[in-house]
ZADO-1210 file (C-alpha; in nm, 4 decimals, padded with zeros to 6 digits):
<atoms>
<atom x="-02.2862" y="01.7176" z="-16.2279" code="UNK" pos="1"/>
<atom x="-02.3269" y="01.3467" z="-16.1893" code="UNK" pos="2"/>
<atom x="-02.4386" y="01.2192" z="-15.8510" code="UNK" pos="3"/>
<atom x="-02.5029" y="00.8521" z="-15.6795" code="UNK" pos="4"/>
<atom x="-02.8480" y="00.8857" z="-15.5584" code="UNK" pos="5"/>
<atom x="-02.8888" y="00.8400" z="-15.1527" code="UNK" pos="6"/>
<atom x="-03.2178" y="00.6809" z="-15.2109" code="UNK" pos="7"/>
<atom x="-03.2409" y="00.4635" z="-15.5717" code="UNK" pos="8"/>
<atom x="-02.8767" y="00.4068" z="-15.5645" code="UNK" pos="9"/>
<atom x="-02.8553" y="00.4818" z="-15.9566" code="UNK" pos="10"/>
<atom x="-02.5487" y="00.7108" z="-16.0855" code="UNK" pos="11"/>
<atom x="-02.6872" y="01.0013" z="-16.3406" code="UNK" pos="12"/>
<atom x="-02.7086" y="01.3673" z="-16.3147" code="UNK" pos="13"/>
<atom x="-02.8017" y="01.6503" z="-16.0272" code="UNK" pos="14"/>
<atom x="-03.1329" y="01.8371" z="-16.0428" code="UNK" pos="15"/>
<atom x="-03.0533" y="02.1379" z="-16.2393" code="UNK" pos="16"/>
<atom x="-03.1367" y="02.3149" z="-15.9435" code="UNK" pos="17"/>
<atom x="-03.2019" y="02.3196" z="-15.5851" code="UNK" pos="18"/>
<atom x="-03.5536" y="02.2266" z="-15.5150" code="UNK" pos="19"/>
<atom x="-03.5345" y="02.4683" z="-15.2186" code="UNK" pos="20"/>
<atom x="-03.3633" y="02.7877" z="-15.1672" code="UNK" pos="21"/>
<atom x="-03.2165" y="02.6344" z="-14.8333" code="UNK" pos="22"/>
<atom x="-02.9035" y="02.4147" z="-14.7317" code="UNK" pos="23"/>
<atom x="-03.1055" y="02.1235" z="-14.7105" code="UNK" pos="24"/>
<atom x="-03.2432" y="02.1827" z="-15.0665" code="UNK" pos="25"/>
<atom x="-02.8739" y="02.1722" z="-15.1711" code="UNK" pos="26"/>
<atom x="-02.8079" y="01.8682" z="-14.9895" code="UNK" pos="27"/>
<atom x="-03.0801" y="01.7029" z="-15.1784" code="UNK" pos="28"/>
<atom x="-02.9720" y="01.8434" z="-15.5438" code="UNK" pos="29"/>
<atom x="-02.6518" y="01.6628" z="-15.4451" code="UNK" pos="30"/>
<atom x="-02.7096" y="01.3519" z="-15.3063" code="UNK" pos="31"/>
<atom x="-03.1139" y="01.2461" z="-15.4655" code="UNK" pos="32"/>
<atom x="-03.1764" y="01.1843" z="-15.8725" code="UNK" pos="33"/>
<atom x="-03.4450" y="01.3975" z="-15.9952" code="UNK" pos="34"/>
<atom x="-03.6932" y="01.0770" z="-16.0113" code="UNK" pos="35"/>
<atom x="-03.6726" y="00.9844" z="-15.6520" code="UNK" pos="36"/>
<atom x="-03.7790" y="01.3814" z="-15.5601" code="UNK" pos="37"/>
<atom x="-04.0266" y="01.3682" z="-15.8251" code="UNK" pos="38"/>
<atom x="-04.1454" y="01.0188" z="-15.6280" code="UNK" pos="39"/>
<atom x="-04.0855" y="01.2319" z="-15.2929" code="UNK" pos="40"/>
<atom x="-04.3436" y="01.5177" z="-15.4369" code="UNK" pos="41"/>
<atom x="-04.6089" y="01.2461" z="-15.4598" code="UNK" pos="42"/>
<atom x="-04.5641" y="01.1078" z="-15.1700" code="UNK" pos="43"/>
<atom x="-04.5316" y="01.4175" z="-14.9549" code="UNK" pos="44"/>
<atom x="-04.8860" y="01.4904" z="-15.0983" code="UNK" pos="45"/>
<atom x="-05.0311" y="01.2301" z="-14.9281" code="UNK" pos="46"/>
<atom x="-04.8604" y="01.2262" z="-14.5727" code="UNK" pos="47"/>
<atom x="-04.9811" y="01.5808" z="-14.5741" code="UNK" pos="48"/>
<atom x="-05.3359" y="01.4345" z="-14.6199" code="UNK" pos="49"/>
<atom x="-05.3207" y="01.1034" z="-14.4179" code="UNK" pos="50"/>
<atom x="-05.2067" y="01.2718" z="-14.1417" code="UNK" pos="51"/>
<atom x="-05.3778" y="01.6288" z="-14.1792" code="UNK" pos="52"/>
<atom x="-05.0433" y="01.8347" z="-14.1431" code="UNK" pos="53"/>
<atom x="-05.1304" y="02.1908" z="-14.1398" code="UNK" pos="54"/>
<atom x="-04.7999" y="02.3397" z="-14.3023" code="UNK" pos="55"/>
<atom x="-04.8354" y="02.6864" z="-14.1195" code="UNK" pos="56"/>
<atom x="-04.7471" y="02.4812" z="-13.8015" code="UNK" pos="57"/>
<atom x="-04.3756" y="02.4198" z="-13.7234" code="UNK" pos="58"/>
<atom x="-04.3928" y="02.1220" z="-13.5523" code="UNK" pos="59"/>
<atom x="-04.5864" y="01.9896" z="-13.8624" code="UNK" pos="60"/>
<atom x="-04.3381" y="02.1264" z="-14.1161" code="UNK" pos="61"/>
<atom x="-04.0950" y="01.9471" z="-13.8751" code="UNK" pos="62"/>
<atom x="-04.2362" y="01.6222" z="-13.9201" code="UNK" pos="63"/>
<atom x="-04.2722" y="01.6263" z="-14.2871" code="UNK" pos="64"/>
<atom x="-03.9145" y="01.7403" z="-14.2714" code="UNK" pos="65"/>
<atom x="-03.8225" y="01.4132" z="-14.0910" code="UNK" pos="66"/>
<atom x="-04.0410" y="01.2274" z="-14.3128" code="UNK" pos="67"/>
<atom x="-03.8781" y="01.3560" z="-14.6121" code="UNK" pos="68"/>
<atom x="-03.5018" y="01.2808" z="-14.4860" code="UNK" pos="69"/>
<atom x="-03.6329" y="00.9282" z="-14.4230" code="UNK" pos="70"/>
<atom x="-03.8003" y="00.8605" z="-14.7566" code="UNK" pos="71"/>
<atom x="-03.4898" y="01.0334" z="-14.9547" code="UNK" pos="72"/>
<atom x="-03.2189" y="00.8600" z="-14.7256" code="UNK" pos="73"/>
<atom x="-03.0483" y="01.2395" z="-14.6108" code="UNK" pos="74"/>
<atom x="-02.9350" y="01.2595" z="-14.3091" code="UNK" pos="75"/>
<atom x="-02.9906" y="01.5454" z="-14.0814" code="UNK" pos="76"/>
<atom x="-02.7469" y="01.8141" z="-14.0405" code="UNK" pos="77"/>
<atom x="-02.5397" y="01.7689" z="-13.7184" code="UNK" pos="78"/>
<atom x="-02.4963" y="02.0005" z="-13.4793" code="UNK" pos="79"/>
<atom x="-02.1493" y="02.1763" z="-13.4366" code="UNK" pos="80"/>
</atoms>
């Protein structure tokens, strides 16, 4: 399925599969070429580390959420 990626911008194909089992990781196979998440995996790795996130925590798994949306250019989910 070819997509426009929300972060590079580029046209090519979808991640053969979500990279979560979750809405937003089918947002993301949609709308982010499979280089930007590969560049979003390395990054990720080191907010976790420069800021100490302890994943087990929700408001930490919150921010990395955020993070995440920001670096990949997805929007979050509006309410309804």
């Amino acid at each position: 399925m070819p997509i426009t990626c929300s972060r590079c911008g580029r046209a090519g194909e979808a991640m053969a599969q979500p990279p979560m089992p979750t809405a937003l990781g089918a947002q993301i196979q949609q709308n982010v070429c499979p280089a930007c998440w590969q560049e979003w995996l390395r990054t990720q790795v080191m907010l976790i580390n420069e800021y100490r996130l302890n994943l087990v925590d929700p408001e930490a798994r919150k921010t990395l959420e955020g993070q995440m949306r920001a670096f990949l250019n997805v929007p979050a989910n509006r309410p309804r």
